[in-house]
Structures are given as structure tokens and as C-alpha cells.
C-alpha positions as CSV (number, residue, x, y, z in Angstrom):
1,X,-1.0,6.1,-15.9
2,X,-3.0,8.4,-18.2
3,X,-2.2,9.4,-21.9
4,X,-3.1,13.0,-22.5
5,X,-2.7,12.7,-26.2
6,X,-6.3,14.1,-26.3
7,X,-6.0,17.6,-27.2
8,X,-9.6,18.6,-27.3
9,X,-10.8,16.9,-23.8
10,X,-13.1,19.3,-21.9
11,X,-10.3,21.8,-18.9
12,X,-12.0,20.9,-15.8
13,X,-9.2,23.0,-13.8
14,X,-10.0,26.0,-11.7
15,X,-8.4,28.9,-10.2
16,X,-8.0,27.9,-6.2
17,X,-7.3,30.3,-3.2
18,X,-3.4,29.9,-2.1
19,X,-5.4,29.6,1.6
20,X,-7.9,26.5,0.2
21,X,-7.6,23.4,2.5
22,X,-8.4,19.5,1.3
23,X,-6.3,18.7,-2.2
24,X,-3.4,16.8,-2.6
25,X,-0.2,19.1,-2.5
26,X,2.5,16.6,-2.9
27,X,3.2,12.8,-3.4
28,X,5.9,10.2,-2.7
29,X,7.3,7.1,-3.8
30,X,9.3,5.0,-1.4
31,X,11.5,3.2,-2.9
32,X,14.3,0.7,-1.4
33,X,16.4,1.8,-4.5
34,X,16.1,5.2,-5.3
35,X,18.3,4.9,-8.4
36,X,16.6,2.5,-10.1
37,X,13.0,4.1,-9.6
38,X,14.9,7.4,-11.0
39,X,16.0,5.0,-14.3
40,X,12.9,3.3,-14.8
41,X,10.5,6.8,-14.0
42,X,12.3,8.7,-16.0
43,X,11.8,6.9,-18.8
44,X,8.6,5.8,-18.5
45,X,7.1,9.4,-17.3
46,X,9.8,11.5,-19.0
47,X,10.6,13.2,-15.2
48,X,14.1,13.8,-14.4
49,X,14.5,12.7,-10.7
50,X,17.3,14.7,-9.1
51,X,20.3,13.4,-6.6
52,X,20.1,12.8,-3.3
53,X,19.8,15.3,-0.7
54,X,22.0,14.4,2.4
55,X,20.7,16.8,4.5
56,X,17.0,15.3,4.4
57,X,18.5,11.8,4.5
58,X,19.3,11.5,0.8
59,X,15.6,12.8,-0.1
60,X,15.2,13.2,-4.1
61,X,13.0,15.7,-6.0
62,X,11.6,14.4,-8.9
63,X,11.9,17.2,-12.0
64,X,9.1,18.1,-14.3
65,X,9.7,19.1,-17.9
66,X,8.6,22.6,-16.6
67,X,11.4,22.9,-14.6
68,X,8.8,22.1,-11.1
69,X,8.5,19.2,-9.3
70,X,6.2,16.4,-9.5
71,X,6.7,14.5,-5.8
72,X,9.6,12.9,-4.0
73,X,11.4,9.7,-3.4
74,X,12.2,8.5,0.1
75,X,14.8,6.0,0.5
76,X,13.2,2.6,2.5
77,X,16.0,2.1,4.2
78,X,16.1,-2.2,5.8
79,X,15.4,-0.3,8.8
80,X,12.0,0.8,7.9
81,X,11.3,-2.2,6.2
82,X,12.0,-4.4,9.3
83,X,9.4,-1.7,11.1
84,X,7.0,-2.7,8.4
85,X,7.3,-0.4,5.7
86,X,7.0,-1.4,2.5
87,X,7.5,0.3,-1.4
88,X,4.4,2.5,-1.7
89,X,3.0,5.6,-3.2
90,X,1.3,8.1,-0.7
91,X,-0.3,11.8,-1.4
92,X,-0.1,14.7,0.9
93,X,-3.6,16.2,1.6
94,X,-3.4,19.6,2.6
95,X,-5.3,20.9,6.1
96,X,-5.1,23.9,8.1
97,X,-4.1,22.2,11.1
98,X,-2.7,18.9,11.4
99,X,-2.5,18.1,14.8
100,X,-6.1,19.3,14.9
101,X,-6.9,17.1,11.7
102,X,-4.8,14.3,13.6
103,X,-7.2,14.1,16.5
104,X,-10.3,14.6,14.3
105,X,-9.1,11.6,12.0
106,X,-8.6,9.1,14.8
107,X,-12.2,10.4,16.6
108,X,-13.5,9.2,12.9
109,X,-11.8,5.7,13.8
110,X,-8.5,7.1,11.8
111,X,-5.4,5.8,12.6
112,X,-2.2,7.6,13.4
113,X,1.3,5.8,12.1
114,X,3.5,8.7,12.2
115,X,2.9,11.9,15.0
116,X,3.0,14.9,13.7
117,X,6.3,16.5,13.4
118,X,8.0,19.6,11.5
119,X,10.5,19.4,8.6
120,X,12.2,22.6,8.9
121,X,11.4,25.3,5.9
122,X,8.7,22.9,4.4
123,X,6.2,22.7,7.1
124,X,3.7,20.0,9.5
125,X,3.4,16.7,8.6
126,X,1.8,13.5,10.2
127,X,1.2,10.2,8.7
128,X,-2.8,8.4,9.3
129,X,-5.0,6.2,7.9
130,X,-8.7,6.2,7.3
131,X,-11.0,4.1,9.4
132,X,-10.4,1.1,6.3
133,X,-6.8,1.1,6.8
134,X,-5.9,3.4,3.7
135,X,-2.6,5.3,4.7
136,X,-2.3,9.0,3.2
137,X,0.1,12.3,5.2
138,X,-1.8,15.3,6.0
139,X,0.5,18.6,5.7
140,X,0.6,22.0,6.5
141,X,2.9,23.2,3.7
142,X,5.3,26.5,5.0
143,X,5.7,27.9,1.9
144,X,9.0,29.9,0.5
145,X,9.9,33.0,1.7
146,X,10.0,34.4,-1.7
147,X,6.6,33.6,-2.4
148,X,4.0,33.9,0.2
149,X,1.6,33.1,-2.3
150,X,2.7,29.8,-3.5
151,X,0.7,26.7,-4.3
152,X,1.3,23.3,-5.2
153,X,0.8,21.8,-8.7
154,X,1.4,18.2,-8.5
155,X,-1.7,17.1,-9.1
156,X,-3.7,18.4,-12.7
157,X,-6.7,16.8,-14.3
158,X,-5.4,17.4,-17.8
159,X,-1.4,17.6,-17.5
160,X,1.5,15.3,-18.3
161,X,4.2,14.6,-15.4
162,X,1.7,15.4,-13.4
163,X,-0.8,12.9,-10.9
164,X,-4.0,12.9,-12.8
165,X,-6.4,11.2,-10.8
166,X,-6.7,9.6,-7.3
167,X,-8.4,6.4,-6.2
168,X,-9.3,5.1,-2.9
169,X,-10.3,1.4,-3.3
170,X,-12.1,0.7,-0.1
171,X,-13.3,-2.3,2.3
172,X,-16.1,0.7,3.1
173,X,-17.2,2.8,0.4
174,X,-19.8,4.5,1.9
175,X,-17.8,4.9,5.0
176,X,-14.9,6.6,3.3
177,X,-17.0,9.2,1.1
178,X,-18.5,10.3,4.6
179,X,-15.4,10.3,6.1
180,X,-13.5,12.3,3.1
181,X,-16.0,15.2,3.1
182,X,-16.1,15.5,6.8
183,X,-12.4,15.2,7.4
184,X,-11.3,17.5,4.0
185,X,-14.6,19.0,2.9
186,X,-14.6,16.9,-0.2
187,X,-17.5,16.2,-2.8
188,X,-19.2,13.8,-4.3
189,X,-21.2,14.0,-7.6
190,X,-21.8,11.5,-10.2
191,X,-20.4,8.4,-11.0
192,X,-20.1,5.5,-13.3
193,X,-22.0,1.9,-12.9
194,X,-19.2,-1.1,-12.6
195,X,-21.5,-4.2,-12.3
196,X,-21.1,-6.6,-9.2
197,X,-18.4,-4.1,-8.1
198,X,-21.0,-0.9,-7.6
199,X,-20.6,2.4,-8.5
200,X,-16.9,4.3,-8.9
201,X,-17.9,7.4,-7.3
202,X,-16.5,10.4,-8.5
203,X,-14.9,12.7,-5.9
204,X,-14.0,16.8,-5.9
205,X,-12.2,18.7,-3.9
206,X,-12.5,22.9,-4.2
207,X,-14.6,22.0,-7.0
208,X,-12.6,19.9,-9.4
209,X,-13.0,16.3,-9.5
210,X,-9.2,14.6,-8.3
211,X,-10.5,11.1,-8.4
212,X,-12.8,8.2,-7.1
213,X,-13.8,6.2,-4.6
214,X,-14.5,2.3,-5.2
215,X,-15.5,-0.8,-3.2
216,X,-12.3,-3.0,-2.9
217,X,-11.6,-5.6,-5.7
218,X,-11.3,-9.2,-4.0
219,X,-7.5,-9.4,-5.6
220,X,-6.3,-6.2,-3.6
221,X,-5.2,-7.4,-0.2
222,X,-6.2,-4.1,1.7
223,X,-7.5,-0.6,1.0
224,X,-5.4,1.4,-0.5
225,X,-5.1,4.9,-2.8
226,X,-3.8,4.7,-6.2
227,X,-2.4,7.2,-8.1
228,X,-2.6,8.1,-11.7
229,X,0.5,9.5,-13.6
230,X,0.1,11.3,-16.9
231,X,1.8,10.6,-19.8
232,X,2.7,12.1,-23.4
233,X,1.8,8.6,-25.1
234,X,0.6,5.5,-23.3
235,X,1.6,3.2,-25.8
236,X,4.9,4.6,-26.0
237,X,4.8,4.2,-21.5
238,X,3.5,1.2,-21.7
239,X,7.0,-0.3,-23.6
240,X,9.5,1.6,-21.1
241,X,7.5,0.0,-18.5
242,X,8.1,-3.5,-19.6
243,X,11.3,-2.3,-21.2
244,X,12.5,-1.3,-17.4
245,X,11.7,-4.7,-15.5
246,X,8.3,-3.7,-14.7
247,X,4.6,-5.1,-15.5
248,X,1.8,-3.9,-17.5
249,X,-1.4,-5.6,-15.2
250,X,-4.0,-4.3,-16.5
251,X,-4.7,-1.9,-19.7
252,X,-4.0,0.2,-21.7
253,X,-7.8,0.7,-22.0
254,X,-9.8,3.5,-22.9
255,X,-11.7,5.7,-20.3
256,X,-14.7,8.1,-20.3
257,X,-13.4,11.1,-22.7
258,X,-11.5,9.4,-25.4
259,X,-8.2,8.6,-23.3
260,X,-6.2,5.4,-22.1
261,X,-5.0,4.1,-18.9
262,X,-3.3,1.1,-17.4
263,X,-2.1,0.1,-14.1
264,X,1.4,-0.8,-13.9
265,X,3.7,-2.5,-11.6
266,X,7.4,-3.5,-10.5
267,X,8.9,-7.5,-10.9
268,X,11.2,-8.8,-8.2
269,X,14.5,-9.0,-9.5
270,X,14.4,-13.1,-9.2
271,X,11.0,-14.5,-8.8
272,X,11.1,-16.9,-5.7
273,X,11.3,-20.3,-6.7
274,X,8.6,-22.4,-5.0
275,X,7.4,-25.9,-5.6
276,X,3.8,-25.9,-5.9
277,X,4.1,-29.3,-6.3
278,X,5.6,-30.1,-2.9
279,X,3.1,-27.8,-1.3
280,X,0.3,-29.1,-2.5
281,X,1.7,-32.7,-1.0
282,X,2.4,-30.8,2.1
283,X,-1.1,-29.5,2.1
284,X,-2.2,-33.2,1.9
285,X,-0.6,-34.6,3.6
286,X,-1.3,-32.4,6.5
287,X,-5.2,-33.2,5.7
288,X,-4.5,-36.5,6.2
289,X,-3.4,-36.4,9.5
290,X,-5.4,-34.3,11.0
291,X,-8.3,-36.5,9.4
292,X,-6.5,-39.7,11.1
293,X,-6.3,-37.6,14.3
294,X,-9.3,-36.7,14.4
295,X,-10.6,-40.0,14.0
296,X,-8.4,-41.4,16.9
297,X,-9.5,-39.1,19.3
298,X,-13.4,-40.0,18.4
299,X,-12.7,-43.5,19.1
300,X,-11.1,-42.9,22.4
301,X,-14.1,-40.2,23.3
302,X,-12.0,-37.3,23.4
303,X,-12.6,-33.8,23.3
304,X,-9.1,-32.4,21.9
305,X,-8.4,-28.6,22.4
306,X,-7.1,-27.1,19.1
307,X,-5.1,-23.6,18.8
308,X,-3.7,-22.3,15.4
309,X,-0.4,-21.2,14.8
310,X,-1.5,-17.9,14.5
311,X,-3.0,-17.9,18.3
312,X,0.5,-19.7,19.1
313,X,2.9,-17.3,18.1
314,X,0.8,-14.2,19.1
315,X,0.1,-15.0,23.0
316,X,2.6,-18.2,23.4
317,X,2.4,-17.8,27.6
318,X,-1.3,-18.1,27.2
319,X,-1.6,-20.8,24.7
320,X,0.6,-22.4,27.2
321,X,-1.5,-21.9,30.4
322,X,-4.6,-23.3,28.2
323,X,-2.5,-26.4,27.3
324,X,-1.4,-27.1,31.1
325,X,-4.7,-26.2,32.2
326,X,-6.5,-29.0,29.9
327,X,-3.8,-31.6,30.7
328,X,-4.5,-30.6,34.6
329,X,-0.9,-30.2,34.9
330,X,1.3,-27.9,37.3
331,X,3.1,-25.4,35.6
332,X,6.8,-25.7,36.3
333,X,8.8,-22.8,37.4
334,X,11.0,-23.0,33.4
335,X,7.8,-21.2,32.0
336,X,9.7,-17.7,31.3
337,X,12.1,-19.3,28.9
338,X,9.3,-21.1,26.9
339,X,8.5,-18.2,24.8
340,X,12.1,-17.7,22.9
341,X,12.9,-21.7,23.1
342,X,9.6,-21.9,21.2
343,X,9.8,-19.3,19.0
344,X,13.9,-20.2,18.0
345,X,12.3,-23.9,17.4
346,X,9.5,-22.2,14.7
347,X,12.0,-20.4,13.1
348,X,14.1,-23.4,12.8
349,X,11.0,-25.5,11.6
350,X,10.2,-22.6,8.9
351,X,14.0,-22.6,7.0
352,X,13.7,-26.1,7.2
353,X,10.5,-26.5,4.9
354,X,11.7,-23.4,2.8
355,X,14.5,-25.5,2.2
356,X,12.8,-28.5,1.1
357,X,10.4,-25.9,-1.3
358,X,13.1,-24.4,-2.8
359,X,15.1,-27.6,-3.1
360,X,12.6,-29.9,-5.1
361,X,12.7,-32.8,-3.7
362,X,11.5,-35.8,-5.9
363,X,9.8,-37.5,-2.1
364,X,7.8,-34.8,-2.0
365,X,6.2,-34.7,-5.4
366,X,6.3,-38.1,-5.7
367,X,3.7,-38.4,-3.0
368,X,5.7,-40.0,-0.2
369,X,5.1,-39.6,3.6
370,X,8.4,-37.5,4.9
């Protein structure tokens, strides 16, 4: 989030054609509680997030000051989440053509997650990813029938309520400023040093600078764009964030131009309760044997073949032919029911130590064998 309290920072806005392709035209939170992200936005942006809208599966507008609107919210329903889908922010980058722009992006080594597909009176939408994994829609916007001429404000360099700056942290930073200007006919000029971390490139699209593009930080788990709101007072944000359940993680510090940011984000209602204690035994104690194992099979000349669970559970018929073929053993005619016997066993193994995490148990901490 940004403060705009700064009233004499330089306007770096501009006049743009209603027909100009490549900026960000919308954004959206999805949320698995839509009411609660209305509670805790309105108070820490000052929007005013409407109701539900049935007819676009309880869709919500979220309300400027102005009287426009800043983005959406789309529920997450368990659904989506069991499909993978998890709370997020994403921008809509505007393009001429999106299935076009679809197959361009996944020539580029783009991925596709969501075809494109038409929501009626607003226009073409798909959902991608660039070649690091970022995911972002492209849209071809229909605008209102009362005005041809329309174009989106949601994004302003210089604005409350509005986003105020984009930023693509990246596995390939190189790779994505190529594949930005290519793909949306972005810029890059200038930049500002960061150390060990490189340079935080500066990015512009129809001539105004929306944001930046950076070399992933070793504590984000994937690429990813994040999005800055603007806000009257930061301070004053900063409180209504911790004030509504959420986290201040980094900030609020000063930028380039006299303002303040921080990065923000959400707590879990209950933190899970693990017992890093027990783990750690657990971790130990699995050393242990594999070091006594190890040792055993040495002594008796052996060559063991070793799988991870990972290689299990992904090809289990496989990891099973490997296994018969080193034991030189026949492969009896049971082998189609291996898969779901095995995996009901791993999921029976899995609550089981979840249950002994999350119960404490003083044999585990204590340090002995279980």
C-alpha cells in the first residue's frame, strides 16, 4: 500500500487513446469470504465493497470514494480451492485480441489456466501465466453502450483507492521484461540498484511507468505480481490492518519521492498448532535409521534401490514395476488395486502423525524411539 499524503509529488499521468492496448484495466481479489475482505478493505483502503451479485455468481464491485470502481471480489468457493485455487490478487491486462494474445503467450512458453471465454456485456477474458509461472487475465473489455468511449481507471500513479503500482517478482528477470514488451508492448527505462538482489526495473506501459520488475526474493515460494493500493494515510492503514486480523510484514518505509509503503498480509483465523519439538525428533529419528540402514546394507554388499515419496505417490504402478523388477519377482495379477490400497494406507499414515504433532506427546519430545 502506498500513502499519497504527498501533495507536491511530480503527475506522471497521461492522456491514453480509449483504443490503447497493454495496461491493467481491472483487478480482483479472490477471497473465500467475501464479507470479511469487504470489512477489513473497507476500512483499511476506505472503499465501499458492494453486495453480491447473484447473477455473476455472487460477484462484488468494490466502490471508490468517486462513486467508480476499484476491482472485484470473486468468491473462492471449496470447489475452486479443491481445483487448486487459492486467495490471490490478479490484474486484467488489456489486448486487442485474446485468443490471439492466448496463443502468442503460450508460443512465448506462457501458460494457459483458464480458455478464453465471454462474460456477457463485459467482454473476452482468459486466464495465463508468463513463462516463470506468474498468473495475470488478459481482457478484451466490451464497453457500455452508453459510452463507446469508455476507459478504465483502476490503476493511477498518484491516486488513493486506486492500484498504484505493479510488481512482478520473477524466477527470470530478464526473461519476463522481454516477454512483457513483446507480449503488451511494454517499456523499460531506468531503475533502482537493490544490492545482491539486482536492479528493480522500472516498467511503462503507453508511456507511464505502472510498476517493476524484480528478481525473486528467496522467501517468496514462486513468481508472482503484487499489487500496490493507495491510501489517504499509511499510518492511519497500517492500524486498520492490524486492527482487522491482518499483518503488517514489511514497512511502512519510505520510497523514492518522499512517500511510504508496506506490504501487508491476512492471519489464519487459528494458527495451526505444531510441535516443532516432536518434528525435530521425527526428523532424527528418521536420520538415524536410514544411517543404521544404510550401514546394514554395506555390510551385507548390497546395492539398495531408493525412491522418494514424492516419485511414490506420483507414478505408484511404476515405482511398483521398479520394485518387482529389482526383487526379480513376478508381478501378480492384484497389481490394479495397488494404487488406491496404497494411497488409502498414506493417507491413513499422514492423520496419524498429524495427530501425534498436534497432540504433544511427551515420548516424542522426550527423545524416545516410538
Amino acid at each position: 500500500m502506498t500513502d499519497v499524503r504527498t501533495q507536491d509529488a511530480p503527475a506522471t499521468t497521461q492522456e491514453n487513446p480509449t483504443k490503447q492496448t497493454g495496461g491493467f484495466i481491472w483487478y480482483e481479489l479472490m477471497s473465500p469470504d467475501p464479507e470479511a475482505s469487504k470489512t477489513f478493505y473497507d476500512a483499511v483502503v476506505g472503499w465501499n465493497v458492494g453486495p453480491a451479485i447473484e447473477e455473476f455468481q455472487g460477484y462484488r464491485m468494490i466502490g471508490r470514494n468517486d462513486g467508480k470502481s476499484a476491482g472485484g471480489i470473486l468468491p473462492l468457493t471449496a470447489e475452486m480451492q479443491q481445483h487448486g485455487a487459492r486467495p490471490t490478487w490478479l490484474g486484467y491486462i488489456h489486448v486487442a485480441d485474446v485468443d490471439r494474445s492466448v496463443a502468442s503467450i503460450e508460443q512465448a512458453g506462457g501458460k494457459t489456466f483458464m480458455a478464453p471465454f465471454d462474460i456477457p456485456s463485459v467482454g473476452r477474458v482468459a486466464m495465463v501465466a508468463d513463462p516463470s509461472g506468474a498468473p495475470f487475465y488478459i481482457m478484451t473489455p466490451t464497453p457500455p453502450a452508453d459510452d463507446p468511449n469508455a476507459k478504465s481507471d483502476v490503476f493511477s500513479p498518484d491516486q488513493a483507492q486506486h492500484i498504484r503500482w505493479n510488481e512482478l517478482s520473477t524466477t527470470d528477470q530478464a526473461g519476463a521484461i522481454d516477454f512483457y514488451k513483446r507480449q503488451f508492448g511494454w517499456g523499460q527505462d531506468g531503475g533502482m540498484p537493490m544490492g545482491e538482489m539486482g536492479d528493480y526495473s522500472f516498467i511503462q506501459a503507453n508511456g507511464v511507468t505502472i510498476g517493476a520488475i524484480m528478481r525473486k526474493p528467496p522467501q517468496l515460494p514462486v513468481s508472482m505480481w503484487t499489487y500496490y493500493i493507495g491510501v489517504d494515510d499509511v499510518d492511519r492503514a497500517a492500524e486498520a490492518i492490524k486492527g482487522g486480523g491482518g499483518q503488517v510484514v514489511h514497512g511502512p518505509m519510505e520510497i523514492p519521492g518522499g512517500e511510504y509503503a508496506l506490504n501487508a498480509g491476512s492471519l489464519p483465523a487459528e494458527p495451526p498448532a505444531f510441535d516443532h519439538d516432536a518434528i525435530d525428533h521425527l526428523v532424527r529419528y528418521a536420520e538415524a535409521c536410514e544411517a543404521s540402514w544404510r550401514g546394514w546394507f554395506a555390510a551385507q554388499s548390497i546395492e539398495p534401490l531408493e525412491m522418494v515419496y514424492e516419485d511414490l505417490i506420483n507414478d505408484v504402478d511404476q515405482r511398483v514395476r521398479d520394485v518387482a523388477c529389482f526383487l526379480e519377482v513376478t508381478l501378480p495379477p492384484e497389481l490394479s488395486n495397488v494404487r488406491p490400497r496404497l494411497k488409502r494406507q498414506a493417507d491413513d499414515h499422514t492423520e496419524h502423525f498429524v495427530q501425534r504433532f498436534n497432540g504433544r506427546s511427551d515420548a516424542w519430545r522426550g527423545g524416545e524411539d516410538s
